[in-house]
RODO-2510 file (C-alpha; in nm, 4 decimals, decimal comma):
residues 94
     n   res          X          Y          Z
     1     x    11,7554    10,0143    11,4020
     2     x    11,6219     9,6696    11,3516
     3     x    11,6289     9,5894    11,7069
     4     x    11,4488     9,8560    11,8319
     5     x    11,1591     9,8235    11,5676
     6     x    11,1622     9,5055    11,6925
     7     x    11,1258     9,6387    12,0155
     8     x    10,8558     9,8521    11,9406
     9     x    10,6213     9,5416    11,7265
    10     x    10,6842     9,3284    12,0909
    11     x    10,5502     9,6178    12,2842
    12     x    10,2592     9,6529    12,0199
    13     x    10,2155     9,2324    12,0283
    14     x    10,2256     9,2765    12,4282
    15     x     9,9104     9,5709    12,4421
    16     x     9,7066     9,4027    12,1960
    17     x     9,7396     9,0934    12,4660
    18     x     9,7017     9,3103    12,7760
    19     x     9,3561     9,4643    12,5813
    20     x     9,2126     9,0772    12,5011
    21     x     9,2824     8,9968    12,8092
    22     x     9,1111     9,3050    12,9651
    23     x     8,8236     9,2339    12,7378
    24     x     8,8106     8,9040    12,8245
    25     x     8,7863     8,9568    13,1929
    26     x     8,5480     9,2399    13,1493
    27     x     8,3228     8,9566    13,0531
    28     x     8,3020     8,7834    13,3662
    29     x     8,1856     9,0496    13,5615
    30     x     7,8511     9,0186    13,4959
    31     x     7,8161     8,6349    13,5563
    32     x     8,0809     8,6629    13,8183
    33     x     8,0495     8,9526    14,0375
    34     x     8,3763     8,9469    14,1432
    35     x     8,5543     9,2792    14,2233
    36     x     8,9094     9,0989    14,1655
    37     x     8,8251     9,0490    13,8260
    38     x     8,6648     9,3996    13,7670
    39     x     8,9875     9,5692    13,9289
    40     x     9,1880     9,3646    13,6932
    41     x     9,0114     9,3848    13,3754
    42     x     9,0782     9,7754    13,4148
    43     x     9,3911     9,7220    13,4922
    44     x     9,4642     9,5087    13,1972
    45     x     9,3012     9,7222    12,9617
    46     x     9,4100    10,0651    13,0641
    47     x     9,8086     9,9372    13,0924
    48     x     9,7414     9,7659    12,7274
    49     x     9,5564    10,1049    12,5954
    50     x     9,8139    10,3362    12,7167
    51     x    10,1598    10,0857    12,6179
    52     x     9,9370    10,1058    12,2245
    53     x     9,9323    10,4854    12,2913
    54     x    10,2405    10,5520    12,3542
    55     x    10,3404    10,3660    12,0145
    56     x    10,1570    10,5037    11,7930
    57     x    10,3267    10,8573    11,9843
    58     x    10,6794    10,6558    11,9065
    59     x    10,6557    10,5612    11,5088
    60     x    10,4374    10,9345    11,4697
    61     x    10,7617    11,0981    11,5802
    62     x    11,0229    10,8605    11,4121
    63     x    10,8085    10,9156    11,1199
    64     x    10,8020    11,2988    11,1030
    65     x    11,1583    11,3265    11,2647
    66     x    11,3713    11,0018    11,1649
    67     x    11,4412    10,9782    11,5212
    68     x    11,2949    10,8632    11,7948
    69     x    11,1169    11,0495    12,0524
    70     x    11,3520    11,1013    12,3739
    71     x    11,2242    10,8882    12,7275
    72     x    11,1878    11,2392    12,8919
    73     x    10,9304    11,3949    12,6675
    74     x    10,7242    11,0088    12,6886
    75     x    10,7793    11,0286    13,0936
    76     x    10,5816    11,3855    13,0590
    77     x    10,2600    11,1746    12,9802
    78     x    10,3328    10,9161    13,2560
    79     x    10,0445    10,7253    13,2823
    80     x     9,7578    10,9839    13,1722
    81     x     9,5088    10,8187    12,8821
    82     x     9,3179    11,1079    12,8490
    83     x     9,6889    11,3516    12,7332
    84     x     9,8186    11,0385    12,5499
    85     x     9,4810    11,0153    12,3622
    86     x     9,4967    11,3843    12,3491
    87     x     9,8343    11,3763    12,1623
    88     x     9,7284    11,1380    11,9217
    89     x     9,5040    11,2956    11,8168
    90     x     9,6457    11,6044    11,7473
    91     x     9,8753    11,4042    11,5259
    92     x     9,6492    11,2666    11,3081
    93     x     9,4382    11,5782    11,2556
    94     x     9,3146    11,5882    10,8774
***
């Protein structure tokens, strides 16, 4: 159990990064130009948005279940923001 919480703060450590970075690309656009760094600051921040997603989907379902959510019912989002986002919030619904 400790290893794969441990597992799951790295992956949280790692999308926080990918966002910054991202963000920090997203910056240089404007004094750049460059369509390199445009192409990557998207790609930085919608990998780090959706690994953060699909988290927060993990330790909702370990919390509710005390297990942890199978690979094939994550794989069923692939790599869609808008259905992880979706899922989320349904989740936290007050």
């Amino acid at each position: 159990m400790a290893v794969v919480l441990r597992l799951l703060n790295g992956c949280i450590e790692e999308s926080i990064m990918l966002i910054k970075k991202g963000i920090e690309l997203f910056r240089k656009i404007g004094s750049e130009n460059n369509e390199k760094i445009a192409f990557l600051s998207f790609i930085f921040l919608s990998r780090g948005f959706e690994l953060l997603m699909k988290n927060i989907i993990i330790c909702k379902y370990f919390e509710e279940k005390k297990e942890f959510i199978s690979s094939r019912i994550l794989e069923n989002y692939g790599h869609d923001l808008i259905k992880l986002r979706i899922r989320i919030s349904k989740n936290y619904e007050v």
